[in-house]
C-alpha positions as a Markdown table, in Angstrom:
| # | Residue | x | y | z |
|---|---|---|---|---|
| 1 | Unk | 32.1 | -51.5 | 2.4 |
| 2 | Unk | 32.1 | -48.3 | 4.3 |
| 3 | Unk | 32.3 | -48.3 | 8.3 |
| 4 | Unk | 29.5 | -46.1 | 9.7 |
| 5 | Unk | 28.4 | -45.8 | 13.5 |
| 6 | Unk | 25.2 | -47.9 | 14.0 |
| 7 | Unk | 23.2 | -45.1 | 14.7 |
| 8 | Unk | 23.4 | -43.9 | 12.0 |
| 9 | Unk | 21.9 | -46.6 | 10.0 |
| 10 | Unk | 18.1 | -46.7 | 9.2 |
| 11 | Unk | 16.0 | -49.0 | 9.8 |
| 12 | Unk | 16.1 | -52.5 | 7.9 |
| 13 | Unk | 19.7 | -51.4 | 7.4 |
| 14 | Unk | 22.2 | -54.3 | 8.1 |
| 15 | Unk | 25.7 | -54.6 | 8.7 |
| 16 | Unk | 28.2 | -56.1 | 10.0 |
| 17 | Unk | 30.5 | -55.2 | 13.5 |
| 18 | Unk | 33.6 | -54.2 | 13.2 |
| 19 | Unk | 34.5 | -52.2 | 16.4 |
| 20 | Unk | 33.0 | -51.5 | 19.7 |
| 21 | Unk | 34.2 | -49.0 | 21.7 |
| 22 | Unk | 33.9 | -48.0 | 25.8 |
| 23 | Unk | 35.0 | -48.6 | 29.2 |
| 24 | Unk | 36.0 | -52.0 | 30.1 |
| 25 | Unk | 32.9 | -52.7 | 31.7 |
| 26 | Unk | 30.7 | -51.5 | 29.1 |
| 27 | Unk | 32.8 | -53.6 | 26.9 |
| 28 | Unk | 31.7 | -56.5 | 28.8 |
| 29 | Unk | 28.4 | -56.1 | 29.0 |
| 30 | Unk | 27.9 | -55.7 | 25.4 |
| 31 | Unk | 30.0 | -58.4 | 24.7 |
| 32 | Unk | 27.7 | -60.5 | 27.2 |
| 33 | Unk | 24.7 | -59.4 | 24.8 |
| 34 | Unk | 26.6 | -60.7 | 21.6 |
| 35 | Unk | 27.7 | -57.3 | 20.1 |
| 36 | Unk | 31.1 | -58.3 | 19.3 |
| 37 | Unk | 33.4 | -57.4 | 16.4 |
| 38 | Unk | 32.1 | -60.0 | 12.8 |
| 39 | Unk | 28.6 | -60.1 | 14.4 |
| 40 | Unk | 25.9 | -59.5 | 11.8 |
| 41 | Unk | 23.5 | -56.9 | 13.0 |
| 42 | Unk | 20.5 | -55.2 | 11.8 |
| 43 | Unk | 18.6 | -51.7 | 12.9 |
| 44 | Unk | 15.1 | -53.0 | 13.7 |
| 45 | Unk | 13.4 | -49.5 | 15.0 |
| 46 | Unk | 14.1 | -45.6 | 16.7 |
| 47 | Unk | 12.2 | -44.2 | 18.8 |
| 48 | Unk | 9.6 | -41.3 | 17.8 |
| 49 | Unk | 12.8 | -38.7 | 19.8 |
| 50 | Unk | 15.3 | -41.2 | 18.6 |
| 51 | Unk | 16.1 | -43.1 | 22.1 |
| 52 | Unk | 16.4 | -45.5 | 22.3 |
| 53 | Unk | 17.5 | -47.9 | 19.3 |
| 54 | Unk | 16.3 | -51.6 | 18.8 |
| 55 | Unk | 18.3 | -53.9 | 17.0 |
| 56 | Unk | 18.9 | -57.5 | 16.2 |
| 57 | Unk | 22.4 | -59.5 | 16.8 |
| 58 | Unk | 22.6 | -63.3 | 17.2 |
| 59 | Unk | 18.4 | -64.0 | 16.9 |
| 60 | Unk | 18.0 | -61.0 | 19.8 |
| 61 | Unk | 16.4 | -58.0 | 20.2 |
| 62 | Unk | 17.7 | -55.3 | 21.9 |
| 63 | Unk | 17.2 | -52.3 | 22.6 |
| 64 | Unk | 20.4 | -49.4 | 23.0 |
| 65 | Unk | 20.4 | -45.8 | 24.1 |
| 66 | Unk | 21.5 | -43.6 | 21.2 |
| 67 | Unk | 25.0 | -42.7 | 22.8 |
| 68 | Unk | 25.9 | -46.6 | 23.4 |
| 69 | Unk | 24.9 | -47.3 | 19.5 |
| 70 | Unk | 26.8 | -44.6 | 18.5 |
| 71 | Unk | 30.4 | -46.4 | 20.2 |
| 72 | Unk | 29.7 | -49.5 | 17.4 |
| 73 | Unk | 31.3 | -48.9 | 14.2 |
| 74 | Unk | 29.6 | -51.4 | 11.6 |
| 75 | Unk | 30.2 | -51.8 | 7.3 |
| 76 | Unk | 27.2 | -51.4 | 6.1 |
């Protein structure tokens, strides 16, 4: 499967994590919202100027500014 940054996927797109990148902090606090590396995850929505992004890991919804989605390399 090819790896492609999660923003760039479309929505109803799915994939699945494979890396996350960012600051140690910003590590954690995705980790703490359950976007971790073999977490299945699906593009629910853009916005109409493309920020921010909604998604769907673990059951949630949640909602990611462009730049952050752009750090999370899924295969898709």
């Amino acid at each position: 499967m090819p790896v492609r940054r999660l923003d760039e996927l479309k929505p109803g797109e799915k994939g699945r994590i494979v890396k996350v990148g960012g600051t140690r902090n910003y590590l954690r606090r995705l980790r703490d919202m359950g976007l971790v590396a073999g977490s299945d995850i699906e593009m629910e929505r853009i916005a109409p100027l493309g920020d921010p992004v909604e998604v769907k890991v673990k059951g949630y919804h949640l909602a990611l500014r462009r730049e952050e989605a752009a750090g999370i390399q899924v295969e898709a």
